[in-house]
C-alpha positions as CSV (number, residue, x, y, z in Angstrom):
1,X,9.5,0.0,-10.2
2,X,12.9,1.9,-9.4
3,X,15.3,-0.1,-7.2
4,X,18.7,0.6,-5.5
5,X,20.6,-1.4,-3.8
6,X,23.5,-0.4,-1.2
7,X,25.5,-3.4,-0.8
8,X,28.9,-2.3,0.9
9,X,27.4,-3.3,4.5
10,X,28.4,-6.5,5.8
11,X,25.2,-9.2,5.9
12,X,24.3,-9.5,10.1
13,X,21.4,-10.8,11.7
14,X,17.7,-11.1,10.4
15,X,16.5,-8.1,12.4
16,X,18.0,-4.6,12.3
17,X,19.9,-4.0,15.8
18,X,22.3,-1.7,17.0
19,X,25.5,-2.6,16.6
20,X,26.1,-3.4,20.6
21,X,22.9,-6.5,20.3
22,X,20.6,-3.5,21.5
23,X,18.0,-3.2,19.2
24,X,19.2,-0.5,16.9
25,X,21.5,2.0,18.7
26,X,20.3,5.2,19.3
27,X,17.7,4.9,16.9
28,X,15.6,2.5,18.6
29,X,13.6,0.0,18.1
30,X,11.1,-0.3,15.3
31,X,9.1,2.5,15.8
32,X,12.4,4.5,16.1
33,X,13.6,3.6,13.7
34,X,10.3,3.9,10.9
35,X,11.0,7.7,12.8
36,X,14.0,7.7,11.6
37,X,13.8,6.7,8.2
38,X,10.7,9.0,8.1
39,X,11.8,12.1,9.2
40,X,15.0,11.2,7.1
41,X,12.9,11.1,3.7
42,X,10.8,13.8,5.0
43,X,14.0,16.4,5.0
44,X,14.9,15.0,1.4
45,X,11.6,15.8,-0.4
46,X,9.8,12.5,0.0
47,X,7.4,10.5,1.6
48,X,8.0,6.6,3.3
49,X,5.4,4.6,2.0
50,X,6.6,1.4,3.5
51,X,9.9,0.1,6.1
52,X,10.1,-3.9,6.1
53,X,12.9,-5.8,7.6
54,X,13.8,-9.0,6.4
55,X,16.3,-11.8,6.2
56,X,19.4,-11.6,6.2
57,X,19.3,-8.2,7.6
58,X,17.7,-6.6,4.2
59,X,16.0,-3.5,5.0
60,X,13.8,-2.5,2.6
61,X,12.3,0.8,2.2
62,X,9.8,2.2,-0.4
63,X,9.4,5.9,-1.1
64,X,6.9,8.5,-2.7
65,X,7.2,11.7,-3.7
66,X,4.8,14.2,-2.2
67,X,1.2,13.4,-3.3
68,X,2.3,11.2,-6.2
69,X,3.3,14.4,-7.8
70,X,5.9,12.6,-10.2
71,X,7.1,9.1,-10.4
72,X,10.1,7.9,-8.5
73,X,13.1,7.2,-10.8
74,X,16.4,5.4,-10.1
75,X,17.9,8.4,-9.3
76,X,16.0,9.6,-6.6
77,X,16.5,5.9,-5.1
78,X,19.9,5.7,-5.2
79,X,20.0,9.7,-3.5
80,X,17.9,8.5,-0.9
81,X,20.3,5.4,-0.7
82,X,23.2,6.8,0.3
83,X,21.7,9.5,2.7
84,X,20.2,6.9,4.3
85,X,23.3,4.8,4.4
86,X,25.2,7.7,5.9
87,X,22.5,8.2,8.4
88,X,22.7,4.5,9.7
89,X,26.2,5.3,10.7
90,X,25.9,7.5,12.5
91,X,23.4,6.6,14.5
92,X,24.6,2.8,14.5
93,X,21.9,1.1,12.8
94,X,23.2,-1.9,11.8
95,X,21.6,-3.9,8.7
96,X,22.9,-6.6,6.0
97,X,21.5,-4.6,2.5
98,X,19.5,-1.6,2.3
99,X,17.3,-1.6,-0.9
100,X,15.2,1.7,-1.9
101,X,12.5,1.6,-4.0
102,X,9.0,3.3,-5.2
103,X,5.8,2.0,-4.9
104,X,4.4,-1.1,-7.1
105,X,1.0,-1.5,-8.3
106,X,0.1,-3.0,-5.2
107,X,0.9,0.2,-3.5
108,X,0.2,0.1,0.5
109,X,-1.7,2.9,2.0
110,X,-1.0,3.4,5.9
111,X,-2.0,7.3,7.1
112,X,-4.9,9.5,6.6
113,X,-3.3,11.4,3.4
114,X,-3.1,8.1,1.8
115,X,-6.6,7.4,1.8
116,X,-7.9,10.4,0.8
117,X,-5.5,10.3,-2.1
118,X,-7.2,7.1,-2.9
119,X,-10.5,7.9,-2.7
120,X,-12.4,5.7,-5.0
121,X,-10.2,3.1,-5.6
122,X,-10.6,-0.6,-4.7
123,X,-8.1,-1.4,-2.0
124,X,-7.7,-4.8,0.2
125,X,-7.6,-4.2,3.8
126,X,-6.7,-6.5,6.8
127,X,-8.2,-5.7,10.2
128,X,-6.8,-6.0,13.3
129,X,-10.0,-7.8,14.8
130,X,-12.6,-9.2,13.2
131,X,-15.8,-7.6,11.6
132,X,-18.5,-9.7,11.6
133,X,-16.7,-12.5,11.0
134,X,-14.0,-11.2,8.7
135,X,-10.8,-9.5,8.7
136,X,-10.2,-9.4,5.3
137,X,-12.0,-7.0,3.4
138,X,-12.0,-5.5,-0.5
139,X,-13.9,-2.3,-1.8
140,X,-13.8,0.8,-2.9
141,X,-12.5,3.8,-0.9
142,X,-15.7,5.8,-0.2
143,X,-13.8,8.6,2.1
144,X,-12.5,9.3,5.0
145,X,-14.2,10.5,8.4
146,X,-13.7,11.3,11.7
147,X,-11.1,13.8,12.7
148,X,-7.2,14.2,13.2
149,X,-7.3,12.3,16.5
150,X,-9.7,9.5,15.4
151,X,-9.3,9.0,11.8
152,X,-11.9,6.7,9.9
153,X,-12.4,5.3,6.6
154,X,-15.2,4.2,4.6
155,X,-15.3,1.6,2.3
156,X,-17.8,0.0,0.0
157,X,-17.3,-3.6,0.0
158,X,-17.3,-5.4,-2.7
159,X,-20.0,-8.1,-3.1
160,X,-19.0,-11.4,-2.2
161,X,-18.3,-13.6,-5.5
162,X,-20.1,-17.3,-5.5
163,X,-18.8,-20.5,-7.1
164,X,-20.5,-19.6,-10.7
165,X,-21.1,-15.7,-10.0
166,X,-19.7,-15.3,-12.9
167,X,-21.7,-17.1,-15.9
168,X,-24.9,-16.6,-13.8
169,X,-24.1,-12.7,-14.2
170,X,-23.2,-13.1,-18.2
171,X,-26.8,-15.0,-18.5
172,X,-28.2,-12.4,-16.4
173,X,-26.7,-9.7,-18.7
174,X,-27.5,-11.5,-22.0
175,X,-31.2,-11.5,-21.1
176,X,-31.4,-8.1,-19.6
177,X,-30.1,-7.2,-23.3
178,X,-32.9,-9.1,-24.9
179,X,-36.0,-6.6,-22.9
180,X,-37.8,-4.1,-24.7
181,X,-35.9,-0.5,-24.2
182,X,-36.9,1.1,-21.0
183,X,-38.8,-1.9,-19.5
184,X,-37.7,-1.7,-15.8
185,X,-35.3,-4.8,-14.9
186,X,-37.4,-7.6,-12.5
187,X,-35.2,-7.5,-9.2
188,X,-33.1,-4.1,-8.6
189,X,-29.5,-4.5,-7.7
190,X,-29.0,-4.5,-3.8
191,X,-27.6,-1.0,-2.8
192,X,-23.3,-1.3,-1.9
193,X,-22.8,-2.1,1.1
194,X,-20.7,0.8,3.0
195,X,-18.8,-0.3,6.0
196,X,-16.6,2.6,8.6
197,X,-13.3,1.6,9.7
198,X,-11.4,2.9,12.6
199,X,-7.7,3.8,10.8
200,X,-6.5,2.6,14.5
201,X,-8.1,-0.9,13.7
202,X,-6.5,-1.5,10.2
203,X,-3.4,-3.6,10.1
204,X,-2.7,-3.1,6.4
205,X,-4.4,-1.7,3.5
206,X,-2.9,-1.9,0.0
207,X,-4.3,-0.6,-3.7
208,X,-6.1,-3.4,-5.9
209,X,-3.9,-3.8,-8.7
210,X,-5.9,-2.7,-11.7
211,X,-4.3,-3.3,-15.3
212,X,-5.6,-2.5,-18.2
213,X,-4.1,-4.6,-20.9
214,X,-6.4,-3.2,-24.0
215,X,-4.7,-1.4,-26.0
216,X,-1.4,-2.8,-25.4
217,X,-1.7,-5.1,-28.8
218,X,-2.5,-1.8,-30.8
219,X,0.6,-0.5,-29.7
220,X,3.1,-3.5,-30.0
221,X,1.5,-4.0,-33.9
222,X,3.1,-0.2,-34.5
């Protein structure tokens, strides 16, 4: 993942504020300033994926480029860096670090473009309230509904793993293998379970990371 880091500002409090204790100068407070940062990466070519404060006044913002259309290099990070740096000043943002970066494996997904990028891909999402019982929730992005106003999302939840899922599903698999050909299986899988979320009513949503480390031995023996 590409990094920079803009270390010339002075470390200050563990929230971003304006330099007066107001809450971020003229940008705001956080809602500003995600606009801010936004519209700022938005003039430049990019897209924000992700604004988190944290301690020590770090201010951490991940970037995208349009649709994924290229990977995010060090370059761009450290271009974004100081235009971002420069913009801070002058609207009197104070922070203790600013770090850039792109988007991880783990990749969080928070407006309507997002998900349909990402249709049919598992993600993890956290709701706001709870859904029969549960806030936490893994599947596969089935699509989005709804309309501009009231954006939805469907996802296809994962079935729930038992203690033992597992090695009951190998010995399920192994004797499945051992039918005659074309003999219909005893019990029929039960159909996904597909599940519409209100985009309003998601607190966070991020991509599964999915790694594929086959193949990776082939190409360290070359």
């Amino acid at each position: 993942m590409a990094v920079a880091k803009d270390q010339e500002h002075v470390a200050g409090a563990d929230k971003v504020r304006g330099k007066d204790g107001s809450g971020g100068g003229r940008a705001g407070g956080p809602v500003a300033l995600h606009a801010l940062v936004e519209a700022s990466l938005e003039g430049m070519g990019y897209e924000l994926v992700e604004l988190e404060r944290g301690a020590g006044g770090v201010l951490k913002v991940t970037l995208d480029t349009p649709g994924g259309t290229r990977p995010v290099m060090i370059d761009d990070c450290e271009r974004v860096s100081r235009q971002l740096a420069h913009v801070f000043t002058v609207e009197n943002v104070d922070y203790g670090r600013l770090e850039v970066g792109s988007p991880g494996v783990d990749r969080r997904l928070s407006r309507r473009r997002d998900f349909e990028r990402f249709t049919g891909v598992q993600v993890d999402i956290r709701l706001r309230a709870l859904l029969d019982g549960r806030r936490n929730l893994r599947g596969r992005l089935a699509g989005v509904g709804g309309d501009e106003a009231s954006p939805s999302v469907r996802l296809e939840l994962a079935p729930p793993r038992a203690p033992g899922d597992g090695a009951r599903r190998r010995a399920a698999g192994k004797a499945a293998a051992g039918k005659v050909k074309g003999k219909a299986n005893a019990v029929d899988a039960a159909p996904p379970q597909v599940v519409e979320l209100a985009l309003s009513g998601i607190e966070s949503a991020r991509l599964v990371p999915e790694l594929n480390f086959r193949g990776m031995g082939r190409d360290a023996s070359k």
